[in-house]
C-alpha positions in Angstrom: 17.4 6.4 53.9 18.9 6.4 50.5 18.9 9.8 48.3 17.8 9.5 45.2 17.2 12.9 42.2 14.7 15.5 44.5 13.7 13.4 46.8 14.4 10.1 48.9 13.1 6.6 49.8 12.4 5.1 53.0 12.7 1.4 53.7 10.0 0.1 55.8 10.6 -2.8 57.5 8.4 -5.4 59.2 7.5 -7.7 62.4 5.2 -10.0 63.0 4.2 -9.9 67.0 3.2 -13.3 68.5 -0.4 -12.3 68.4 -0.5 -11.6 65.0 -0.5 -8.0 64.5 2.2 -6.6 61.8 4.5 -3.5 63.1 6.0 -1.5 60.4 8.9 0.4 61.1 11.0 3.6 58.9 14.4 3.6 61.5 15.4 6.8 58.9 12.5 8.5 60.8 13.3 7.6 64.7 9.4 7.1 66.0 8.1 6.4 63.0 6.3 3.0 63.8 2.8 1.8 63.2 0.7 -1.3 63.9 -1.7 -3.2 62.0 -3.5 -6.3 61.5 -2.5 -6.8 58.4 0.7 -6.2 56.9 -1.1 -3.9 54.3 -2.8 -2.4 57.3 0.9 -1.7 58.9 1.8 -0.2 55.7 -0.6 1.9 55.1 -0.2 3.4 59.0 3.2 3.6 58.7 3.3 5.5 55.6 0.7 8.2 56.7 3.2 8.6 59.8 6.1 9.2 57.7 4.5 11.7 56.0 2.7 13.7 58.5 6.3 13.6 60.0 7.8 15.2 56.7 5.4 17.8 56.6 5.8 19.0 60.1 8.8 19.3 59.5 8.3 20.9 56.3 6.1 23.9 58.1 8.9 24.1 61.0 11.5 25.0 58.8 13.6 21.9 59.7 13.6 20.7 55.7 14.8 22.4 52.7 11.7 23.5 50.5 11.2 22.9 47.2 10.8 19.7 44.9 10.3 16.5 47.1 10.2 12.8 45.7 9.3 10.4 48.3 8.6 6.5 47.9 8.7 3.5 50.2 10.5 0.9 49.6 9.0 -2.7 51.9 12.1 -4.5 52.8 
Protein backbone atom coordinates (compact mmCIF):
# COMPACT_ATOMS: atom_id res chain seq x y z
CA UNK A 1 0.00 0.00 0.00
CA UNK A 2 1.61 3.16 -0.86
CA UNK A 3 0.43 6.55 0.94
CA UNK A 4 -0.21 9.13 -1.11
CA UNK A 5 -1.87 13.26 0.15
CA UNK A 6 -5.46 11.97 2.20
CA UNK A 7 -5.61 8.92 1.08
CA UNK A 8 -3.86 5.72 -0.35
CA UNK A 9 -3.73 3.29 -3.35
CA UNK A 10 -3.97 -0.30 -3.50
CA UNK A 11 -2.31 -2.54 -6.04
CA UNK A 12 -4.32 -5.20 -7.23
CA UNK A 13 -2.76 -7.93 -8.67
CA UNK A 14 -3.84 -10.78 -10.94
CA UNK A 15 -4.02 -14.71 -11.78
CA UNK A 16 -5.18 -16.49 -14.21
CA UNK A 17 -6.49 -20.19 -12.90
CA UNK A 18 -6.10 -23.01 -15.34
CA UNK A 19 -9.85 -22.94 -16.01
CA UNK A 20 -9.94 -19.62 -17.00
CA UNK A 21 -11.28 -17.65 -14.29
CA UNK A 22 -9.23 -14.32 -13.17
CA UNK A 23 -8.48 -13.94 -9.24
CA UNK A 24 -7.71 -10.51 -8.21
CA UNK A 25 -5.90 -10.01 -5.21
CA UNK A 26 -5.15 -6.41 -2.70
CA UNK A 27 -2.22 -8.38 -0.28
CA UNK A 28 -2.38 -4.63 1.66
CA UNK A 29 -5.93 -5.93 2.73
CA UNK A 30 -5.12 -9.72 3.97
CA UNK A 31 -8.53 -11.52 2.58
CA UNK A 32 -9.19 -9.25 0.22
CA UNK A 33 -9.58 -11.61 -2.91
CA UNK A 34 -12.18 -11.99 -5.56
CA UNK A 35 -12.90 -14.10 -8.62
CA UNK A 36 -14.20 -13.47 -11.94
CA UNK A 37 -14.50 -14.54 -15.38
CA UNK A 38 -13.17 -11.86 -16.75
CA UNK A 39 -10.33 -9.92 -15.55
CA UNK A 40 -12.69 -6.84 -15.57
CA UNK A 41 -15.15 -9.06 -13.70
CA UNK A 42 -12.10 -9.76 -11.04
CA UNK A 43 -11.66 -6.17 -10.81
CA UNK A 44 -14.64 -5.01 -10.34
CA UNK A 45 -15.24 -7.83 -7.23
CA UNK A 46 -12.17 -7.11 -5.91
CA UNK A 47 -12.64 -3.54 -5.62
CA UNK A 48 -16.19 -3.64 -3.98
CA UNK A 49 -14.33 -6.03 -1.41
CA UNK A 50 -11.76 -3.51 -0.58
CA UNK A 51 -14.07 -1.07 0.03
CA UNK A 52 -16.70 -2.72 1.97
CA UNK A 53 -13.55 -3.68 4.05
CA UNK A 54 -12.54 0.06 4.50
CA UNK A 55 -15.81 1.07 5.57
CA UNK A 56 -16.19 -1.58 8.21
CA UNK A 57 -13.56 -0.54 9.36
CA UNK A 58 -14.40 2.89 9.15
CA UNK A 59 -17.74 2.34 11.43
CA UNK A 60 -15.50 0.12 14.05
CA UNK A 61 -13.29 2.73 14.83
CA UNK A 62 -10.28 0.90 13.50
CA UNK A 63 -9.43 3.93 10.83
CA UNK A 64 -8.84 7.49 11.43
CA UNK A 65 -11.91 9.64 10.12
CA UNK A 66 -11.83 12.30 7.97
CA UNK A 67 -10.74 12.91 4.22
CA UNK A 68 -10.02 9.59 2.40
CA UNK A 69 -8.54 9.24 -1.18
CA UNK A 70 -8.56 5.78 -2.40
CA UNK A 71 -7.59 4.43 -6.05
CA UNK A 72 -6.50 1.13 -7.49
CA UNK A 73 -3.73 0.76 -9.06
CA UNK A 74 -3.86 -3.04 -11.61
CA UNK A 75 -0.34 -4.22 -11.48
Amino acid sequence: MRKVPNGFSLSIAYMREEDGRWLADIAALPGVTAYGRSKKQATAAVQALALRLIADRLEHGEAVPGPMSVSFIAA
